[in-house]
Backbone as XML, in Angstrom:
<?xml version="1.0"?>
<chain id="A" units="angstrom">
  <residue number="1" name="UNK">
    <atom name="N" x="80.443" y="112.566" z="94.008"/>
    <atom name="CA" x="80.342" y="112.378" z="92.577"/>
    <atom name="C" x="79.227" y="113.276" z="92.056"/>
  </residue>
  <residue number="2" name="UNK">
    <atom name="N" x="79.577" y="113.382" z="90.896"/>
    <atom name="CA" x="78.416" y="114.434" z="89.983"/>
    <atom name="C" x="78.603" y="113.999" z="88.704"/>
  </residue>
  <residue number="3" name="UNK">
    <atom name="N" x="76.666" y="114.728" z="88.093"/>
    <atom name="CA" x="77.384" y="114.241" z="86.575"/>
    <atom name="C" x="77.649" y="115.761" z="85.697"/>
  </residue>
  <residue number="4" name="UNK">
    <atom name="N" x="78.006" y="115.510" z="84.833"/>
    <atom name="CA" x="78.573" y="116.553" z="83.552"/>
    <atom name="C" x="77.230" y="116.841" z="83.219"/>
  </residue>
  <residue number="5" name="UNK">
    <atom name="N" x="77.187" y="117.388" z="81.669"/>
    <atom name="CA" x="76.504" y="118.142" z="81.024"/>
    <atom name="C" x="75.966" y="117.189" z="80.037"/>
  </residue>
  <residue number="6" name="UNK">
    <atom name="N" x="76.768" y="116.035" z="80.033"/>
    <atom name="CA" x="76.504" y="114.399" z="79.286"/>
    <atom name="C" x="75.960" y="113.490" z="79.904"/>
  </residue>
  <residue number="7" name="UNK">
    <atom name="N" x="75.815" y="113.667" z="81.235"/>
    <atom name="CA" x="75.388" y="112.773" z="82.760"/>
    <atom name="C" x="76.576" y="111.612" z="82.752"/>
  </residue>
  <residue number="8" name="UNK">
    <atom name="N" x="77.691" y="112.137" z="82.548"/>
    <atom name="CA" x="79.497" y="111.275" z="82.967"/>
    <atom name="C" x="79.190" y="111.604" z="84.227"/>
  </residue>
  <residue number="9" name="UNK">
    <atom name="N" x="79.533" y="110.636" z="85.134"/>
    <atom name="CA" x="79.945" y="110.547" z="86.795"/>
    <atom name="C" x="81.563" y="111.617" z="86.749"/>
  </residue>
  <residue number="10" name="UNK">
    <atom name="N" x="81.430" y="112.514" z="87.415"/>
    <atom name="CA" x="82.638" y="113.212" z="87.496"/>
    <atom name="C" x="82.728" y="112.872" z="89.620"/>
  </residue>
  <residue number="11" name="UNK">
    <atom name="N" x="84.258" y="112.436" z="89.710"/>
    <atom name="CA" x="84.844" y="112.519" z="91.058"/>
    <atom name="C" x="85.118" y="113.653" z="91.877"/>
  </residue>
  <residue number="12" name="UNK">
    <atom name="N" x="84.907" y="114.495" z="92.708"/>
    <atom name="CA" x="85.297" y="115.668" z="93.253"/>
    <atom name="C" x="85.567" y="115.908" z="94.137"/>
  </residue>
  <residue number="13" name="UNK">
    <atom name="N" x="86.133" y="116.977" z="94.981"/>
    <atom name="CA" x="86.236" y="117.076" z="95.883"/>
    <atom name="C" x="86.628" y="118.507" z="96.405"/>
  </residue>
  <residue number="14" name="UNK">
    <atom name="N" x="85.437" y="119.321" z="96.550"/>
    <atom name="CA" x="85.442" y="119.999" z="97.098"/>
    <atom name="C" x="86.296" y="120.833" z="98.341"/>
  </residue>
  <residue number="15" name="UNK">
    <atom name="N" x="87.162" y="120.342" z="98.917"/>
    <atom name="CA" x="87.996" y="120.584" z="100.226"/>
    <atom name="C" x="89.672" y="121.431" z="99.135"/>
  </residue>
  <residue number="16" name="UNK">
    <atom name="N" x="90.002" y="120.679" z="98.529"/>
    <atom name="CA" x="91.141" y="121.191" z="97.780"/>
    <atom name="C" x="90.935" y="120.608" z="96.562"/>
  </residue>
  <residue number="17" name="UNK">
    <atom name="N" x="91.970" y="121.610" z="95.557"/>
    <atom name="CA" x="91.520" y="120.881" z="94.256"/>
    <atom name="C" x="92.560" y="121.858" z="93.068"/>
  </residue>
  <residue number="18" name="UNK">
    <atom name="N" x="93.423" y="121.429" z="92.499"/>
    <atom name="CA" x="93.972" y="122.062" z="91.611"/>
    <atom name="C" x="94.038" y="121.394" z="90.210"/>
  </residue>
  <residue number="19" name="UNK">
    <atom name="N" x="94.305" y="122.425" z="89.143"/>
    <atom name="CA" x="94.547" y="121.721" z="87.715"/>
    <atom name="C" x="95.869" y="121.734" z="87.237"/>
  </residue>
  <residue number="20" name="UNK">
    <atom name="N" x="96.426" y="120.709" z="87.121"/>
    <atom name="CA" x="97.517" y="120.346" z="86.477"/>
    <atom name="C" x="97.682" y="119.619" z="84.831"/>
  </residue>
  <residue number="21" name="UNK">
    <atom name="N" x="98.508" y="120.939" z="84.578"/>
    <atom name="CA" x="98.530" y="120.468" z="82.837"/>
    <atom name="C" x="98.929" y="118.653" z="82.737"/>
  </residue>
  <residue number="22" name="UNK">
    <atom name="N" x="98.148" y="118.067" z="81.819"/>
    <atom name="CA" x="98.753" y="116.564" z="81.272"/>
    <atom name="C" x="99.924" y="116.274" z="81.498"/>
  </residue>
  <residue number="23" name="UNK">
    <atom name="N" x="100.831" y="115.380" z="81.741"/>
    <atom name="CA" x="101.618" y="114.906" z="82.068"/>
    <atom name="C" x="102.997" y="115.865" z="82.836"/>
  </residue>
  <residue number="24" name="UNK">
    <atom name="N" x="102.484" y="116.630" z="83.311"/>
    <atom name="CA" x="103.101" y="117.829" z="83.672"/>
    <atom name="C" x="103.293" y="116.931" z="85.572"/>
  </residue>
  <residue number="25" name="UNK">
    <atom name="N" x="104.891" y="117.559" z="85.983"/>
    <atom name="CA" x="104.777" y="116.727" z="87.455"/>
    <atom name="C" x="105.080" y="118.468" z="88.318"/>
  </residue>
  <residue number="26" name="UNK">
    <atom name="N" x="104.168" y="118.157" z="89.626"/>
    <atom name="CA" x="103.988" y="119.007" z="90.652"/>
    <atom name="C" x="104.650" y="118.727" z="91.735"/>
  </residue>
  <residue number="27" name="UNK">
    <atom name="N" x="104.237" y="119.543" z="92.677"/>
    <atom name="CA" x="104.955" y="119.221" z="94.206"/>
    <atom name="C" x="103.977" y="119.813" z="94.949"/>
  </residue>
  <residue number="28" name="UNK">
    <atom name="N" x="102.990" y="119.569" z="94.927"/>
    <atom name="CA" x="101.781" y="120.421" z="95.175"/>
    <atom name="C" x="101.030" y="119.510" z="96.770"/>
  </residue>
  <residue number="29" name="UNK">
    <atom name="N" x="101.343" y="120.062" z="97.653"/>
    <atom name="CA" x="100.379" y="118.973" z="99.103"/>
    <atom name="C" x="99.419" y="119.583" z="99.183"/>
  </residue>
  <residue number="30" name="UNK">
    <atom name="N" x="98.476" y="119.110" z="98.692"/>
    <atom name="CA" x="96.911" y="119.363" z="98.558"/>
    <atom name="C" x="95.887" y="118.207" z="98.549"/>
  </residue>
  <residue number="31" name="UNK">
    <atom name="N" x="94.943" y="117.613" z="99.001"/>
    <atom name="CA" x="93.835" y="117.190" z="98.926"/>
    <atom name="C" x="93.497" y="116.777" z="100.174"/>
  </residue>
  <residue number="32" name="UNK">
    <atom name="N" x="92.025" y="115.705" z="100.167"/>
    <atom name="CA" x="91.820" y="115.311" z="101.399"/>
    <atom name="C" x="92.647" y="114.354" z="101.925"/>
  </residue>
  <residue number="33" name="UNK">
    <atom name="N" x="92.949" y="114.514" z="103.176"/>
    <atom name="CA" x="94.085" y="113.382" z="103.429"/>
    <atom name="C" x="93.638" y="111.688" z="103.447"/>
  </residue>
  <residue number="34" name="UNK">
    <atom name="N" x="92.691" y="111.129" z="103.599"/>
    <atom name="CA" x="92.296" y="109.919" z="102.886"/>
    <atom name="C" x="92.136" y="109.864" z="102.194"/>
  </residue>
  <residue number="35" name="UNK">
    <atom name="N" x="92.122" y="110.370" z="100.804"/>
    <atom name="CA" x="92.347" y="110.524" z="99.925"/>
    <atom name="C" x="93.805" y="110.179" z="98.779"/>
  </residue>
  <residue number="36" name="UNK">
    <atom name="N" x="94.391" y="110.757" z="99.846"/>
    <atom name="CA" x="95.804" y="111.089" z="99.113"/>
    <atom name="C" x="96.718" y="110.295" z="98.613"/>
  </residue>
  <residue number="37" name="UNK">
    <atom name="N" x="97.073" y="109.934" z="97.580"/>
    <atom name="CA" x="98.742" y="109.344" z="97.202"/>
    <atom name="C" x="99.724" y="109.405" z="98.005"/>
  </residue>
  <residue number="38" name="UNK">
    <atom name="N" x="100.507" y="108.047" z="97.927"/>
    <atom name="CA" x="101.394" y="107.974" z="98.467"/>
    <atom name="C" x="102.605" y="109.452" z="98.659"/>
  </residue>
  <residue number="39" name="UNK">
    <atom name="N" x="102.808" y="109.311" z="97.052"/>
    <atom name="CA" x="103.572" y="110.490" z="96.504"/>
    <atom name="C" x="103.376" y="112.161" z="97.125"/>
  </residue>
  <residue number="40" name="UNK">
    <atom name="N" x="102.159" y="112.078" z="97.751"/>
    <atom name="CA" x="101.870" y="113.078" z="97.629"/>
    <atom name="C" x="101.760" y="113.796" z="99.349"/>
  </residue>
  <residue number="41" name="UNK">
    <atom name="N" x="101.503" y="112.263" z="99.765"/>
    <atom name="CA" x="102.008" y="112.017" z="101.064"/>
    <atom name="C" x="103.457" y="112.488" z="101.731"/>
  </residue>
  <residue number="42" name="UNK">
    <atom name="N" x="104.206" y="111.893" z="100.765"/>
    <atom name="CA" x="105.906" y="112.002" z="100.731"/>
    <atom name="C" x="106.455" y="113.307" z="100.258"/>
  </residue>
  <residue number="43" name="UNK">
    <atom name="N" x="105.958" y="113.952" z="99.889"/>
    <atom name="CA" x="105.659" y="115.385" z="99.488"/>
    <atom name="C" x="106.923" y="115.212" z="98.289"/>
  </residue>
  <residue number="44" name="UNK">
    <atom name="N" x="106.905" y="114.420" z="97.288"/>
    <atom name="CA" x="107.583" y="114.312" z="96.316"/>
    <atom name="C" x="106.654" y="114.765" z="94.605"/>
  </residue>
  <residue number="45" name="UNK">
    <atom name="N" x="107.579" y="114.836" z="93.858"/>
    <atom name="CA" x="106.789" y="114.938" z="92.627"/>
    <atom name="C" x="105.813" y="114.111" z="92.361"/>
  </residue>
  <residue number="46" name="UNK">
    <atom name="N" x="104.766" y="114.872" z="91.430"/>
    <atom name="CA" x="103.910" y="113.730" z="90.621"/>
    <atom name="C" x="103.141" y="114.074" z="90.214"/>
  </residue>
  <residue number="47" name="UNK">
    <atom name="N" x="102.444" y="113.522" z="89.284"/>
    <atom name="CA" x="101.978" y="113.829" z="87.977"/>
    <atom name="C" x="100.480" y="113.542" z="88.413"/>
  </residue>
  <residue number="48" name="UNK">
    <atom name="N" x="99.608" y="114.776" z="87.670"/>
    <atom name="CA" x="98.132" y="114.458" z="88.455"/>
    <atom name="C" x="97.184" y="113.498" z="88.726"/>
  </residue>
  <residue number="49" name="UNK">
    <atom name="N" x="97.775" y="112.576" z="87.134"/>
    <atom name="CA" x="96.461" y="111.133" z="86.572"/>
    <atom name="C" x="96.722" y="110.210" z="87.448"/>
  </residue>
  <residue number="50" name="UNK">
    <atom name="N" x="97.776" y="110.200" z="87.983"/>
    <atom name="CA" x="98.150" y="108.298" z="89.021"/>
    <atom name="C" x="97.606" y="109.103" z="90.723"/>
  </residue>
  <residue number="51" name="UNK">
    <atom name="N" x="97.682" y="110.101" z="90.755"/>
    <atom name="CA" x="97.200" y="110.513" z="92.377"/>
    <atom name="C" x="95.462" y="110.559" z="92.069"/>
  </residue>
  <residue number="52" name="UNK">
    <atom name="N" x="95.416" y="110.909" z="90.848"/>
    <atom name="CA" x="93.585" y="110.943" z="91.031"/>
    <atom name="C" x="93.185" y="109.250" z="90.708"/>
  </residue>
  <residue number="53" name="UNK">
    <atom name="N" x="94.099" y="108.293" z="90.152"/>
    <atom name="CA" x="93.353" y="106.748" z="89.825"/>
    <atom name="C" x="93.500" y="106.237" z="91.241"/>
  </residue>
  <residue number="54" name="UNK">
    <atom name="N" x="94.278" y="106.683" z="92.174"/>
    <atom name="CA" x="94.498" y="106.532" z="93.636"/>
    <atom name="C" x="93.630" y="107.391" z="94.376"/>
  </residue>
  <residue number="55" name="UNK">
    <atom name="N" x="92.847" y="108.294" z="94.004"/>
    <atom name="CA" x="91.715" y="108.350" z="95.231"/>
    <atom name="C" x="90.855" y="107.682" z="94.725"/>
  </residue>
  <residue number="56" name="UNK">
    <atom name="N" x="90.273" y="107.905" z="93.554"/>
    <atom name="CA" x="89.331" y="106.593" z="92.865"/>
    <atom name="C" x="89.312" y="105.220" z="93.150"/>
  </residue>
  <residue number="57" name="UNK">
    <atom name="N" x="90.342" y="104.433" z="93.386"/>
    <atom name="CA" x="90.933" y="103.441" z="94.505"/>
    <atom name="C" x="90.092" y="103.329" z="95.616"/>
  </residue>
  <residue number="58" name="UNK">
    <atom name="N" x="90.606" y="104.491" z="96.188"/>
    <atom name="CA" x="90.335" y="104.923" z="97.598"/>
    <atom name="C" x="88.186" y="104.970" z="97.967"/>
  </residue>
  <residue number="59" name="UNK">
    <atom name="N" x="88.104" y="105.786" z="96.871"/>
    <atom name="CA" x="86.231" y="105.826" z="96.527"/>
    <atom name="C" x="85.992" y="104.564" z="96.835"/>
  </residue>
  <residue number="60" name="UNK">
    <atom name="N" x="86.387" y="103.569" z="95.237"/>
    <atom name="CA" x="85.836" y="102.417" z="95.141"/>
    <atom name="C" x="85.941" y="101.564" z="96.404"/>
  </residue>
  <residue number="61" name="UNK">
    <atom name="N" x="86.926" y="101.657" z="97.204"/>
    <atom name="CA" x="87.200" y="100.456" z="98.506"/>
    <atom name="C" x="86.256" y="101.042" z="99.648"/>
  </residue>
  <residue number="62" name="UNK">
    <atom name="N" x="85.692" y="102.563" z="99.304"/>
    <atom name="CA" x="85.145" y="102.804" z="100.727"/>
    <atom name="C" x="83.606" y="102.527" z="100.146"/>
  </residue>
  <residue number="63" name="UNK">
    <atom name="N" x="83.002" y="102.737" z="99.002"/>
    <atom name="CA" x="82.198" y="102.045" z="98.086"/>
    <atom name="C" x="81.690" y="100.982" z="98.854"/>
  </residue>
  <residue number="64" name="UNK">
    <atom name="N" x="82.661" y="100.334" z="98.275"/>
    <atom name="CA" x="82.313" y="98.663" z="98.351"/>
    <atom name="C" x="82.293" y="97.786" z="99.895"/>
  </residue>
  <residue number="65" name="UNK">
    <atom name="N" x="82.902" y="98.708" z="101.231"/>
    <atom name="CA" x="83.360" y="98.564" z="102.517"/>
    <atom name="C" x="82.932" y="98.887" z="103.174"/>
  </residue>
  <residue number="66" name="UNK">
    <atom name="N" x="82.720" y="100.347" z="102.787"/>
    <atom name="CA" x="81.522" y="101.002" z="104.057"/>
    <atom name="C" x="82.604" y="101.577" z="105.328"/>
  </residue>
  <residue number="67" name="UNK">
    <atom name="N" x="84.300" y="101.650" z="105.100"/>
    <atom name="CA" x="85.327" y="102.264" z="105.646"/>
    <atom name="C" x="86.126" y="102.821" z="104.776"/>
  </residue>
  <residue number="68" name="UNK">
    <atom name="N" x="86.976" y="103.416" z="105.223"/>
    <atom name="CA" x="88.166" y="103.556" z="104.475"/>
    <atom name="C" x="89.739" y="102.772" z="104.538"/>
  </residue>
  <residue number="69" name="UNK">
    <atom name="N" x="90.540" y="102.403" z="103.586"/>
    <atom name="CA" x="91.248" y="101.487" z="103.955"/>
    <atom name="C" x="92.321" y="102.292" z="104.775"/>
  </residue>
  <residue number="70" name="UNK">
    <atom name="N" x="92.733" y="103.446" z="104.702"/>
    <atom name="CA" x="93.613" y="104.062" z="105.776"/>
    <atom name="C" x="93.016" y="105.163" z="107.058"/>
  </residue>
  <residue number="71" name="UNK">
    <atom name="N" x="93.218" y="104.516" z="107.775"/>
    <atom name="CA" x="92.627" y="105.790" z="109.110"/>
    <atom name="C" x="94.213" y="105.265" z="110.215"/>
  </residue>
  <residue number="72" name="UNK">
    <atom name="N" x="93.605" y="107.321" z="111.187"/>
    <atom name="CA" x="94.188" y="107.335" z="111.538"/>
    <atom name="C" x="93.841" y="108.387" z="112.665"/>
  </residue>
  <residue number="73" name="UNK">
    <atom name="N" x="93.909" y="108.185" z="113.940"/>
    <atom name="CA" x="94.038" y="109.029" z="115.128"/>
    <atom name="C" x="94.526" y="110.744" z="114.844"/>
  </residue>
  <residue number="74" name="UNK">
    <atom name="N" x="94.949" y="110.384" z="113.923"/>
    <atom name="CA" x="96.608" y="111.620" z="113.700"/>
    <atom name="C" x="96.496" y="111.855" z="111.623"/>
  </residue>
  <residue number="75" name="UNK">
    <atom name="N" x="96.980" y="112.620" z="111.447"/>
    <atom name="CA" x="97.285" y="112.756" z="110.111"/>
    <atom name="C" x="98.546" y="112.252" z="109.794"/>
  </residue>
  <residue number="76" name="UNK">
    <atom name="N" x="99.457" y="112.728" z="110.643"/>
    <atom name="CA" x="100.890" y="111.845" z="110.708"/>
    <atom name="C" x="100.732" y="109.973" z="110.970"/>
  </residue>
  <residue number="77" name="UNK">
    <atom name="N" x="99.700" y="109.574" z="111.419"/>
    <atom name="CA" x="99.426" y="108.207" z="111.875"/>
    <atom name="C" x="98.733" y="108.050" z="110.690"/>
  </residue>
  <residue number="78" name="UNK">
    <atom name="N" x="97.658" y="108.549" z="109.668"/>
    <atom name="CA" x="97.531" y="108.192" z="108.638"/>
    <atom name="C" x="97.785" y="108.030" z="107.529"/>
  </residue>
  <residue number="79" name="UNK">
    <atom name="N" x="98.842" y="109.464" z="107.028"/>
    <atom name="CA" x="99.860" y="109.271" z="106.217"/>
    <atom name="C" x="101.125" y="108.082" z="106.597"/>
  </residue>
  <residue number="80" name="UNK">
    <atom name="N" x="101.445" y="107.710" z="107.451"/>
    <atom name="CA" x="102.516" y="106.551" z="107.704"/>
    <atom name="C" x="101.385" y="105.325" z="107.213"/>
  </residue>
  <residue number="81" name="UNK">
    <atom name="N" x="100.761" y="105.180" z="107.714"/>
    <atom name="CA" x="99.412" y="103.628" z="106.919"/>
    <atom name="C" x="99.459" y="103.774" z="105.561"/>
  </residue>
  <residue number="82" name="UNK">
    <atom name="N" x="99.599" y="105.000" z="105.057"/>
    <atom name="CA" x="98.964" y="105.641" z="103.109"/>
    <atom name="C" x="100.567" y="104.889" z="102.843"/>
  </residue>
  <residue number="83" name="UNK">
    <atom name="N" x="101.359" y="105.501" z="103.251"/>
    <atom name="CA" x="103.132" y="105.304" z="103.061"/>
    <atom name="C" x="103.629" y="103.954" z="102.805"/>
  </residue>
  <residue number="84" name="UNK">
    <atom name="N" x="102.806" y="102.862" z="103.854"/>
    <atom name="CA" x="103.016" y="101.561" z="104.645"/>
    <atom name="C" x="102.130" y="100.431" z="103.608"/>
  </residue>
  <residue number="85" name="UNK">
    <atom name="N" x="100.892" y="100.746" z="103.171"/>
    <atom name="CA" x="100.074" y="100.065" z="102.200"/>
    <atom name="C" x="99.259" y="99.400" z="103.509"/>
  </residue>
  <residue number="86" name="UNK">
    <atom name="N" x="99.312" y="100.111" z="104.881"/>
    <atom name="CA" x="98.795" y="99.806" z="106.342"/>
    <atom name="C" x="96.844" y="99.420" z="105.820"/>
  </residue>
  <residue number="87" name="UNK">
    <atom name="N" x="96.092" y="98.910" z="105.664"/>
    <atom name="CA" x="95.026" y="98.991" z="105.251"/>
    <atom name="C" x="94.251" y="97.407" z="105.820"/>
  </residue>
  <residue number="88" name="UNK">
    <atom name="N" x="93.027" y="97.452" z="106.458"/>
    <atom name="CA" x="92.369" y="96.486" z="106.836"/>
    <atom name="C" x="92.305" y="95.447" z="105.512"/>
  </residue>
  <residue number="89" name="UNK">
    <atom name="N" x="92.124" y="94.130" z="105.982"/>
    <atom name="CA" x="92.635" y="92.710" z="104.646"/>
    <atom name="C" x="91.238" y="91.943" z="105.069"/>
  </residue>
  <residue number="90" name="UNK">
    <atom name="N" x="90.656" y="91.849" z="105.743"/>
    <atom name="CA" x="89.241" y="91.079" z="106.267"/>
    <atom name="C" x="88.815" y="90.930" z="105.455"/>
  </residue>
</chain>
């Protein structure tokens, strides 16, 4: 996280990162893979705002946990957990 020029908390992520016009849908497999949307996982369309309120998700649970809710040995073993809603419940 960082802040703006207003001191707004901006989310980032450095590793990959593209801009997609507003409601505009992609096919774009890009980011960190714990991170990632389902959708995006599935390498299907989608629109940028619901894959970024889903790593924000992802922030807040590792935030508040001190893990992440999907891991995986494998990237293929972690995308099937992202796919599955596979995530520790403790």
């Amino acid at each position: 996280m960082i802040l703006d020029e207003n001191l707004s908390p901006k989310v980032i992520d450095f590793g990959f990162s593209t801009c997609i016009e507003k409601g505009r849908k992609v096919k774009i497999f890009c980011g960190t893979p714990s991170y990632m949307a389902p959708e995006i996982v599935q390498k299907k369309e989608y629109r940028g705002e619901p894959a970024d309120v889903w790593a924000l998700g992802v922030l807040a649970f590792v935030t508040l946990t001190g893990i992440f809710p999907f891991r995986g040995a494998t990237d293929q073993e972690l995308y099937r957990k992202i796919n599955s809603a596979d995530y520790p419940r403790h």
